[in-house]
N, CA, C and O atoms as a GROMACS GRO file, in nm:
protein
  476
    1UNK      N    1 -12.856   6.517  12.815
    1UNK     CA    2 -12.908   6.535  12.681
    1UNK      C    3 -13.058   6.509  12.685
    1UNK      O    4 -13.096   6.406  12.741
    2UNK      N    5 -13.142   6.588  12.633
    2UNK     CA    6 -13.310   6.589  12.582
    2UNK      C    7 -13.303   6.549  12.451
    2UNK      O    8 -13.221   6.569  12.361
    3UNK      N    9 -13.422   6.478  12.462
    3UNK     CA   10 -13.460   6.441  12.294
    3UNK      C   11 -13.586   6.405  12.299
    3UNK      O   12 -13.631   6.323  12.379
    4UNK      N   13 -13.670   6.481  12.187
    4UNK     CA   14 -13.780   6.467  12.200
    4UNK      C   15 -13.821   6.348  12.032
    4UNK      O   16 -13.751   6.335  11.933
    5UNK      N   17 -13.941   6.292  12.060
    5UNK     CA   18 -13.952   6.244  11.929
    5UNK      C   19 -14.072   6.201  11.906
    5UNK      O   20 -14.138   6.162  12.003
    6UNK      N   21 -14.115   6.200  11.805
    6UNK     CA   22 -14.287   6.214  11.753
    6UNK      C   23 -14.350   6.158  11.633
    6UNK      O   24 -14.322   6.183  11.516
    7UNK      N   25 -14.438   6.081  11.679
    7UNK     CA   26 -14.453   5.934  11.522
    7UNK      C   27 -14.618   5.967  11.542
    7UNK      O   28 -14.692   5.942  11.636
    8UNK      N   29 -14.643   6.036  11.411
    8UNK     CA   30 -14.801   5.979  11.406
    8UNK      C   31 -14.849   5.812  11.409
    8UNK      O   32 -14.765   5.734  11.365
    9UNK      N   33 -14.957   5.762  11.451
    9UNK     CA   34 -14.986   5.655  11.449
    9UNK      C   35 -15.112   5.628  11.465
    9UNK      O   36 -15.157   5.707  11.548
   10UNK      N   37 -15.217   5.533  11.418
   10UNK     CA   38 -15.345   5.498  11.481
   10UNK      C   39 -15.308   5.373  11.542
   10UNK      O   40 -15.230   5.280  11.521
   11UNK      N   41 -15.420   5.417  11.649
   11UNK     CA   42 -15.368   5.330  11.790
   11UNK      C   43 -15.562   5.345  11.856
   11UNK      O   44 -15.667   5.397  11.817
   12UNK      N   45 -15.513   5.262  11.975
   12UNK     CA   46 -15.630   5.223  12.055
   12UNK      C   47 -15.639   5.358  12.145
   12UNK      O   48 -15.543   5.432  12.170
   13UNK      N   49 -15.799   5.380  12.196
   13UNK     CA   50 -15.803   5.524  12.217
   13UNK      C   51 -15.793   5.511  12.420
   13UNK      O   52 -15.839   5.598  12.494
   14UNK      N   53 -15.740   5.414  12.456
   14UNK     CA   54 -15.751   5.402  12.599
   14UNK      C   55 -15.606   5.480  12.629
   14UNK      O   56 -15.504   5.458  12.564
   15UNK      N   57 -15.619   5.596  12.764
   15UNK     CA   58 -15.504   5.647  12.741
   15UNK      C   59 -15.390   5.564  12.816
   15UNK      O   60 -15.279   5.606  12.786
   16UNK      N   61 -15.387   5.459  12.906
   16UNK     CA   62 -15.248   5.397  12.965
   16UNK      C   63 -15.231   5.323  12.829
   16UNK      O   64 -15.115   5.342  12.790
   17UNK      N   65 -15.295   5.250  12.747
   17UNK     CA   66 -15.221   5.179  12.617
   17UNK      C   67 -15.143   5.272  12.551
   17UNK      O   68 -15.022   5.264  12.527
   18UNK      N   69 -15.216   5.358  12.525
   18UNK     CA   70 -15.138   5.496  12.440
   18UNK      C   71 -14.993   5.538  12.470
   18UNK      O   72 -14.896   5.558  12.397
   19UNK      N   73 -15.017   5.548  12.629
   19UNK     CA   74 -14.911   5.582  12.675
   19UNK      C   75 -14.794   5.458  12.732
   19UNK      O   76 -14.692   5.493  12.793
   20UNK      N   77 -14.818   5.344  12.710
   20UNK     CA   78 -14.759   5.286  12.709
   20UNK      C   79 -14.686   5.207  12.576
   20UNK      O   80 -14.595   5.126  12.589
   21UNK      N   81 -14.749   5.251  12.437
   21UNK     CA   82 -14.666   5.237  12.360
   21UNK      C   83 -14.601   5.337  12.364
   21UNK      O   84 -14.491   5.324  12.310
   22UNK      N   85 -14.628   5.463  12.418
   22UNK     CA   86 -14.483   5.588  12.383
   22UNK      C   87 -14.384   5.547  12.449
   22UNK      O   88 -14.268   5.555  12.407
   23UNK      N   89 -14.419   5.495  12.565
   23UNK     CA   90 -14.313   5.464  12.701
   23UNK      C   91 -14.240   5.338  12.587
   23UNK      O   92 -14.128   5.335  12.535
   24UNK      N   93 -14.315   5.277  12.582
   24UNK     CA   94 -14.197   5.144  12.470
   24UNK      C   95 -14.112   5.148  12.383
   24UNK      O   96 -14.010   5.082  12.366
   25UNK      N   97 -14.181   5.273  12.296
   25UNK     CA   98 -14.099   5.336  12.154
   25UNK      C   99 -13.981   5.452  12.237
   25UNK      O  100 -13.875   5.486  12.184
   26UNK      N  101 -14.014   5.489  12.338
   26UNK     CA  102 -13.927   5.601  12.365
   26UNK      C  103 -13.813   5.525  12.414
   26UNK      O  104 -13.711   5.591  12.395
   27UNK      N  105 -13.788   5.411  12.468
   27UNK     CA  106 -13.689   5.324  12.490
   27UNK      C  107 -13.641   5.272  12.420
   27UNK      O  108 -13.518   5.272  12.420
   28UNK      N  109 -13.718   5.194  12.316
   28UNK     CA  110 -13.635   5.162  12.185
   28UNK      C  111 -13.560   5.249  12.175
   28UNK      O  112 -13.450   5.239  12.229
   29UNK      N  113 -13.602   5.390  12.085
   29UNK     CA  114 -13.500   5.507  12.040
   29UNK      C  115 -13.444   5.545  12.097
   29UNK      O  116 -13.372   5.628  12.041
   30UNK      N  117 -13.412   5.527  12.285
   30UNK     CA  118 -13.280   5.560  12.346
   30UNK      C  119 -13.222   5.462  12.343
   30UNK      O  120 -13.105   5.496  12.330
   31UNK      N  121 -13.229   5.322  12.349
   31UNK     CA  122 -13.132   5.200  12.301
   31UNK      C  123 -13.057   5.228  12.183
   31UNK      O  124 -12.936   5.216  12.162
   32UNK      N  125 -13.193   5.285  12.077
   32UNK     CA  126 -13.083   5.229  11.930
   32UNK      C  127 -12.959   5.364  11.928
   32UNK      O  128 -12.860   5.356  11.855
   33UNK      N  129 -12.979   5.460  12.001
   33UNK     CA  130 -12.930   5.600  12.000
   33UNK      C  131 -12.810   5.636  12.061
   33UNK      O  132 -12.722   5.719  12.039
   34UNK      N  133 -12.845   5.486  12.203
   34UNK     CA  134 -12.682   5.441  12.247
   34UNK      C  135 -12.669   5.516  12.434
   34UNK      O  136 -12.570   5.521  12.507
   35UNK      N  137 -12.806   5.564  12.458
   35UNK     CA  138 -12.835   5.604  12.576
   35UNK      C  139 -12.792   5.490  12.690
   35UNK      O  140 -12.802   5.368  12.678
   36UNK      N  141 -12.752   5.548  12.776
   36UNK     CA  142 -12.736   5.471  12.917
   36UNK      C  143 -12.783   5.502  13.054
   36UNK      O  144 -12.761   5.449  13.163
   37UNK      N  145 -12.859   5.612  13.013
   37UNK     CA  146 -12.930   5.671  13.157
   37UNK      C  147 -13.065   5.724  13.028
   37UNK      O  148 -13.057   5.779  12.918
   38UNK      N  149 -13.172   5.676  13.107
   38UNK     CA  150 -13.311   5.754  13.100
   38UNK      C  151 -13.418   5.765  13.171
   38UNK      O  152 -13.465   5.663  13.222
   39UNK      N  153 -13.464   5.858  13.185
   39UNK     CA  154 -13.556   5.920  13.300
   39UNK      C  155 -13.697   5.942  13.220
   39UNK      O  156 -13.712   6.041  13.148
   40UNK      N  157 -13.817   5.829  13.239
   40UNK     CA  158 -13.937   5.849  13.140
   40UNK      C  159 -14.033   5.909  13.262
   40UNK      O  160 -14.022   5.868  13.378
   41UNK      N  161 -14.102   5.985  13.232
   41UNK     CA  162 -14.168   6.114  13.293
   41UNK      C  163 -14.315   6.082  13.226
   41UNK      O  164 -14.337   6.099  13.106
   42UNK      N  165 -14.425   6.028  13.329
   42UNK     CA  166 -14.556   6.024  13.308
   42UNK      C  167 -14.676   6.091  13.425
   42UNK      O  168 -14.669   6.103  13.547
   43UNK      N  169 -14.771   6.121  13.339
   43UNK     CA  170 -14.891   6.198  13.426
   43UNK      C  171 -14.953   6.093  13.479
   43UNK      O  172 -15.007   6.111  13.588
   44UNK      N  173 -14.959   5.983  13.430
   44UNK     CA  174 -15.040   5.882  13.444
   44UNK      C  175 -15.015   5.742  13.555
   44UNK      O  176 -14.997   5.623  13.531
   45UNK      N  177 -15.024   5.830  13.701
   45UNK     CA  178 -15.029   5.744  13.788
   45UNK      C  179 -15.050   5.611  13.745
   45UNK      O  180 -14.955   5.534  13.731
   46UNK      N  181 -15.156   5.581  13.724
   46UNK     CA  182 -15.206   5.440  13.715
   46UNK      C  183 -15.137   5.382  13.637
   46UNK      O  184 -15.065   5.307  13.702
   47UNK      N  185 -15.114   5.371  13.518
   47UNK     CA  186 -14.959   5.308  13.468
   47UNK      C  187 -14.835   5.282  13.512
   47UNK      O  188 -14.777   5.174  13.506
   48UNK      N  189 -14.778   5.431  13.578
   48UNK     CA  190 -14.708   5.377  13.654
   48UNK      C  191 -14.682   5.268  13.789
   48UNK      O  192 -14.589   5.192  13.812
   49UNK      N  193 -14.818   5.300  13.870
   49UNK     CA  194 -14.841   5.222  13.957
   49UNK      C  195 -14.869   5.052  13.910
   49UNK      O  196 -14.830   4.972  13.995
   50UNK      N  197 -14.912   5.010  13.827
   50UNK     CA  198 -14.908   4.893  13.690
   50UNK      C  199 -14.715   4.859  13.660
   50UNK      O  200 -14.646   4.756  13.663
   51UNK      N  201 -14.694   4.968  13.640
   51UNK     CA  202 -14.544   4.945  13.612
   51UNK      C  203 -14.474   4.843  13.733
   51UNK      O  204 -14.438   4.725  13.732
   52UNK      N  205 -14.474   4.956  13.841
   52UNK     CA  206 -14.394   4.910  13.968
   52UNK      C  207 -14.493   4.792  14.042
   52UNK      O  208 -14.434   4.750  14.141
   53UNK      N  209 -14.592   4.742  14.029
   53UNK     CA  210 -14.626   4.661  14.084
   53UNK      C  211 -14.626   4.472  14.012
   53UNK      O  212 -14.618   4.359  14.058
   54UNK      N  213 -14.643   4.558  13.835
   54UNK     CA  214 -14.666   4.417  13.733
   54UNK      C  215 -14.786   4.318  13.719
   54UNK      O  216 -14.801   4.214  13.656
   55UNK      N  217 -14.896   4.422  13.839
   55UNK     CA  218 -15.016   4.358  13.771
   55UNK      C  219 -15.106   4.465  13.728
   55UNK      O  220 -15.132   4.577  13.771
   56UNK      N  221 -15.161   4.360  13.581
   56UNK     CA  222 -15.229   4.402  13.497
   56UNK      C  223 -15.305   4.305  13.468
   56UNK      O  224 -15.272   4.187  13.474
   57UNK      N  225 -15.447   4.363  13.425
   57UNK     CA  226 -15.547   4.258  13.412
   57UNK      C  227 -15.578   4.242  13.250
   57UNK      O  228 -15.641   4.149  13.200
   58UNK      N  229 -15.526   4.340  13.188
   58UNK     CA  230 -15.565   4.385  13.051
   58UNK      C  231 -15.460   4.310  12.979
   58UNK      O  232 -15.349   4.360  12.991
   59UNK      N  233 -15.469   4.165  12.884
   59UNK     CA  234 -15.368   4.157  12.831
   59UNK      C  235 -15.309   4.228  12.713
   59UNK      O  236 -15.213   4.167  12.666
   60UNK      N  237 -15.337   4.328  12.657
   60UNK     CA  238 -15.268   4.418  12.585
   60UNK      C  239 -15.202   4.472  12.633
   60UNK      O  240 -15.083   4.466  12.603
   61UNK      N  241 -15.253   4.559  12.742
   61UNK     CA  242 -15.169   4.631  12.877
   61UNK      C  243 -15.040   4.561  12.914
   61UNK      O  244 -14.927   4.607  12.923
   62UNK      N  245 -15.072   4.478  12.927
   62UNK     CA  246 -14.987   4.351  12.994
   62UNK      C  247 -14.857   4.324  12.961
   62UNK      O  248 -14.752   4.304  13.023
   63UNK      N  249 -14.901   4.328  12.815
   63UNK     CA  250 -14.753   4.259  12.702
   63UNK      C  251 -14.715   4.392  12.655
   63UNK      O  252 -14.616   4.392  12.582
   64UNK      N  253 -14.776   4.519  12.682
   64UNK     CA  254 -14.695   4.663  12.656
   64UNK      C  255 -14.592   4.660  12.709
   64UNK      O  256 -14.482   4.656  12.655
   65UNK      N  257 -14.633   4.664  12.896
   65UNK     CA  258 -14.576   4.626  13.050
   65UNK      C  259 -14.497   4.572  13.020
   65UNK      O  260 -14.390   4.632  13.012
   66UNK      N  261 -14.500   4.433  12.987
   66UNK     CA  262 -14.362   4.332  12.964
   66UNK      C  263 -14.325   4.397  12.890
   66UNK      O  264 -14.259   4.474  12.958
   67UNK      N  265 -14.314   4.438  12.766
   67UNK     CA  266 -14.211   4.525  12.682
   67UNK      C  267 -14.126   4.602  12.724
   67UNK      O  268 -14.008   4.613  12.690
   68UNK      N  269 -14.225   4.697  12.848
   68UNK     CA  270 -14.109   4.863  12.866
   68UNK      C  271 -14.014   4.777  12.969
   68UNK      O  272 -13.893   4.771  12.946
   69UNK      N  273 -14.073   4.709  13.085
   69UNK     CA  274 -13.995   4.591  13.177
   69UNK      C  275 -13.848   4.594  13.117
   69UNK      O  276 -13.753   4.671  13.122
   70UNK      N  277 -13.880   4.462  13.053
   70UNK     CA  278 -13.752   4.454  12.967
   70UNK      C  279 -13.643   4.546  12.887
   70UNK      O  280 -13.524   4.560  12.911
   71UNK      N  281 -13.731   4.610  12.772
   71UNK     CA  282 -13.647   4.761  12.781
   71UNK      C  283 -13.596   4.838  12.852
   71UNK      O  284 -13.515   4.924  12.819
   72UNK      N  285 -13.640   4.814  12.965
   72UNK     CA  286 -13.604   4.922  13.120
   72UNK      C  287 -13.473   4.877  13.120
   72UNK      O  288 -13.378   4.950  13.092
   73UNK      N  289 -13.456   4.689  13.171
   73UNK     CA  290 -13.313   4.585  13.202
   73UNK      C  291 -13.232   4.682  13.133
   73UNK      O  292 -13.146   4.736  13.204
   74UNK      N  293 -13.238   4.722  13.000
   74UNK     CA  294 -13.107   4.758  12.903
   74UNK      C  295 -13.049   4.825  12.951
   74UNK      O  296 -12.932   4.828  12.915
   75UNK      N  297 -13.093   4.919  13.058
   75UNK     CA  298 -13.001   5.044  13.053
   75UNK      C  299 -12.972   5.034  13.226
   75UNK      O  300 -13.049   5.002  13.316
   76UNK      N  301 -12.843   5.070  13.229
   76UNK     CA  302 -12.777   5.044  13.327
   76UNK      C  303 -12.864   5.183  13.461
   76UNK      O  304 -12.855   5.169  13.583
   77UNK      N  305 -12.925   5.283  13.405
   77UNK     CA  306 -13.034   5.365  13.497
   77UNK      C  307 -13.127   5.394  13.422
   77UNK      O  308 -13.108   5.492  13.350
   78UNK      N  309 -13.256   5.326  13.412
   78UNK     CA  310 -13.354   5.344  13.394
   78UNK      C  311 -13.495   5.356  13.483
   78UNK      O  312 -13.575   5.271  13.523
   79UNK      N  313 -13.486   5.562  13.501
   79UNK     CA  314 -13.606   5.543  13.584
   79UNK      C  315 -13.768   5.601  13.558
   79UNK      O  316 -13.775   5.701  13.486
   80UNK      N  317 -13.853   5.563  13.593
   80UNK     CA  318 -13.961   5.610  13.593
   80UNK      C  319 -14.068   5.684  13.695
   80UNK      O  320 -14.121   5.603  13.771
   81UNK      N  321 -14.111   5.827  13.713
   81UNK     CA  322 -14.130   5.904  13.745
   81UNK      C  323 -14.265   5.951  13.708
   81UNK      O  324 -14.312   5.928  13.596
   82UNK      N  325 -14.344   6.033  13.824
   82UNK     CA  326 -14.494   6.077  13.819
   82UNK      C  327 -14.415   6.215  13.766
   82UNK      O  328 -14.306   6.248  13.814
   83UNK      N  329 -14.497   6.310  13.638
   83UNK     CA  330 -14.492   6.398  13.575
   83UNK      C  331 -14.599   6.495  13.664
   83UNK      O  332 -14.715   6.504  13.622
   84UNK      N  333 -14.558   6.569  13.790
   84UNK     CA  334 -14.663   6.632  13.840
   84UNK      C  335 -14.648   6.805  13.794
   84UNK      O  336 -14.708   6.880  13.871
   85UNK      N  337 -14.560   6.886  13.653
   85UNK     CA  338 -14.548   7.007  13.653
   85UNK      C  339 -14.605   7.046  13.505
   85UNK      O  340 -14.613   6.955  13.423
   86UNK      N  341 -14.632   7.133  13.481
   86UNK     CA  342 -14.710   7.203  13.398
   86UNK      C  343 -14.674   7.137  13.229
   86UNK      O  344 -14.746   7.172  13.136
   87UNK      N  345 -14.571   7.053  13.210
   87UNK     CA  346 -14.505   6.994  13.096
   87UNK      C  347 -14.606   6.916  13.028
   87UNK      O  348 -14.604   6.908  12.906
   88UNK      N  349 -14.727   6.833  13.120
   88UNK     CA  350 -14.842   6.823  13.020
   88UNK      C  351 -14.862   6.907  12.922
   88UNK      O  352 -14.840   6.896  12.801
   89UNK      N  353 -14.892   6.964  12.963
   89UNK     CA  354 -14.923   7.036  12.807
   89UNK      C  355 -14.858   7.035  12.689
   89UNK      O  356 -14.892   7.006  12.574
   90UNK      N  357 -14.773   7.066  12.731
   90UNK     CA  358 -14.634   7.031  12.636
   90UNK      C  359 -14.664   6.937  12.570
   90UNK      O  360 -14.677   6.955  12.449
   91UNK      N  361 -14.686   6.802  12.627
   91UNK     CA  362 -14.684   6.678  12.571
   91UNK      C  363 -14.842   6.654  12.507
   91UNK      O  364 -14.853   6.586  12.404
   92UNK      N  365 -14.943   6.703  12.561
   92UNK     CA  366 -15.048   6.714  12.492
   92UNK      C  367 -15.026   6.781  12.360
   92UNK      O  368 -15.064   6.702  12.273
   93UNK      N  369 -14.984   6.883  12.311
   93UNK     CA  370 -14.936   7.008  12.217
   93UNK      C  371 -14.812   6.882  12.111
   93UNK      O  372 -14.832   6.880  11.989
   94UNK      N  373 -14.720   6.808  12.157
   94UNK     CA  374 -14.654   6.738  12.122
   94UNK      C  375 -14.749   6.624  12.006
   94UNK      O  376 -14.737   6.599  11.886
   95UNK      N  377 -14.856   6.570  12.133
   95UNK     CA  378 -14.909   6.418  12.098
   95UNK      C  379 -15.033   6.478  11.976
   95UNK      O  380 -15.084   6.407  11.890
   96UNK      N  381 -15.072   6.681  12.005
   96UNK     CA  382 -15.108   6.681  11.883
   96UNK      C  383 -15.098   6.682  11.743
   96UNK      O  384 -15.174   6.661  11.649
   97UNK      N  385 -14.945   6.722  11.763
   97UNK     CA  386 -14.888   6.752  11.634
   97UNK      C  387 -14.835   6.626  11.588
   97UNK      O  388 -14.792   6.618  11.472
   98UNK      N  389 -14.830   6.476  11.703
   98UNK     CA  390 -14.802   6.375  11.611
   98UNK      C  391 -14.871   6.305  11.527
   98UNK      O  392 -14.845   6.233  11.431
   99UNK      N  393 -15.007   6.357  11.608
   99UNK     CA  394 -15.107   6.288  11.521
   99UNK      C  395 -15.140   6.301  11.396
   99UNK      O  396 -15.225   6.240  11.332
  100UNK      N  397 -15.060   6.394  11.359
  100UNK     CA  398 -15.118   6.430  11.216
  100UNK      C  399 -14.953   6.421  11.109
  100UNK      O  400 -14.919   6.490  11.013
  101UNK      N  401 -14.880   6.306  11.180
  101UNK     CA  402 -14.750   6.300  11.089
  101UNK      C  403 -14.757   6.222  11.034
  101UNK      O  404 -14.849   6.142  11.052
  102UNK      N  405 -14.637   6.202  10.911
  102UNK     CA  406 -14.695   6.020  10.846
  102UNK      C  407 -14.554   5.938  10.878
  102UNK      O  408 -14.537   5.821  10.845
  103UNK      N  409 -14.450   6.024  10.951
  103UNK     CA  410 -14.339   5.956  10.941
  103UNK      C  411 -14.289   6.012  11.088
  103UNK      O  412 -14.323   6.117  11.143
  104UNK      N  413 -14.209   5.923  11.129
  104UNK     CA  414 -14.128   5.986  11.275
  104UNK      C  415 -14.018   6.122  11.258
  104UNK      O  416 -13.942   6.132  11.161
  105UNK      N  417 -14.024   6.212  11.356
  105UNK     CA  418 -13.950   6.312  11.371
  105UNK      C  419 -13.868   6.302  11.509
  105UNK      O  420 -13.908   6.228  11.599
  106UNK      N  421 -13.771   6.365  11.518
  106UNK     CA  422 -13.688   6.402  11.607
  106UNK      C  423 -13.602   6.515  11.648
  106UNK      O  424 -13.523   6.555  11.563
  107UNK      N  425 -13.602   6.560  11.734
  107UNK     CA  426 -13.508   6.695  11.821
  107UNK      C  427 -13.420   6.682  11.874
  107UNK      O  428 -13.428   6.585  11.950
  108UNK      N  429 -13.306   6.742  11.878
  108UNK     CA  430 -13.206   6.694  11.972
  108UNK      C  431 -13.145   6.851  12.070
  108UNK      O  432 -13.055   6.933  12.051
  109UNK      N  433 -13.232   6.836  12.157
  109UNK     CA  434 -13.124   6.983  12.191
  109UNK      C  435 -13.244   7.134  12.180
  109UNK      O  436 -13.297   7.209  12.264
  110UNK      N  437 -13.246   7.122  12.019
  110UNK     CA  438 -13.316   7.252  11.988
  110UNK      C  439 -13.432   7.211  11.967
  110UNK      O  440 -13.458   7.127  11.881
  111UNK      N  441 -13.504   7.257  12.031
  111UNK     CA  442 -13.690   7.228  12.010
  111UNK      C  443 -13.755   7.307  11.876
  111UNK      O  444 -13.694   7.354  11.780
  112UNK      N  445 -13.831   7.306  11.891
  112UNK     CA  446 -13.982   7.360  11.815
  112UNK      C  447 -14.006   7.519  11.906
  112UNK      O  448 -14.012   7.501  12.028
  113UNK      N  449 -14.012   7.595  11.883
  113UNK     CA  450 -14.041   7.733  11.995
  113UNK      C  451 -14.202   7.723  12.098
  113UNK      O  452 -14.229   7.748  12.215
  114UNK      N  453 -14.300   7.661  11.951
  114UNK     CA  454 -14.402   7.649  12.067
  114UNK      C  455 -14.409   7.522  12.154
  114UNK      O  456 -14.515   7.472  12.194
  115UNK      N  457 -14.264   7.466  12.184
  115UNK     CA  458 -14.276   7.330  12.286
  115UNK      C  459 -14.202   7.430  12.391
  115UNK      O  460 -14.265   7.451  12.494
  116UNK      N  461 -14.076   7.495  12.376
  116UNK     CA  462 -13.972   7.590  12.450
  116UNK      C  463 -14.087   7.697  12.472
  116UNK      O  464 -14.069   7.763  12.574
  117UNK      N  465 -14.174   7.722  12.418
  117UNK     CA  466 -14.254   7.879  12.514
  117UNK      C  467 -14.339   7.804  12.676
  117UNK      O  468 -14.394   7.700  12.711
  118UNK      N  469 -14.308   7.913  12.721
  118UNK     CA  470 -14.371   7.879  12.878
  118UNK      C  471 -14.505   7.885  12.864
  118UNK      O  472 -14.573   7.908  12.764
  119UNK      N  473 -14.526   7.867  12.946
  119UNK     CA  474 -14.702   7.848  12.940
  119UNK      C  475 -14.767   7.934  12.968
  119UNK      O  476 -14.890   7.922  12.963
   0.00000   0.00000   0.00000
């Protein structure tokens, strides 16, 4: 199962924070949703490499880190993965249209057409 989901928000403009509250919220909403396998998919080496190692010098960074950490424990397969195929965009095209929401959305299955068009 895919599920995509999308919360406008103002936030700090550094992109591993950014992307490490999505990585946090995107675990919440497969916890509360009842998921037991998830596979989080990032461009952003350096976070990940932060992830798998657990040092961070940034304490904001830090206590994100400890967040997804722990969120990770919940799920009996939780893995994390370098995003090396053209799906950026996607998620750029995604992170634009969240920016301008006032409330969270969600997909299950059936997308949006311009997330499903190829590139």
């Amino acid at each position: 199962m895919i599920k995509i989901w999308a919360e406008g928000k103002e936030s700090d403009n550094d992109a591993s924070i950014l992307e490490a509250e999505a990585i946090r919220t995107s675990l919440i909403m497969a916890y509360l949703t009842g998921w037991n396998k998830v596979e989080i998919k990032s461009s952003n080496r350096k976070l990940l490499r932060r992830l798998k190692n657990r040092v961070v010098h940034d304490v904001k960074l830090g206590t994100l880190l400890e967040d997804v950490l722990h969120l990770s424990s919940l799920f009996p397969l939780c893995l994390f993965s370098w995003n090396c195929t053209n799906s950026t965009s996607k998620a750029n095209m995604l992170a634009s249209f969240a920016a301008k929401l006032t409330s969270m959305i969600s997909w299950d299955n059936h997308f949006p057409s311009w997330l499903t068009m190829p590139d």
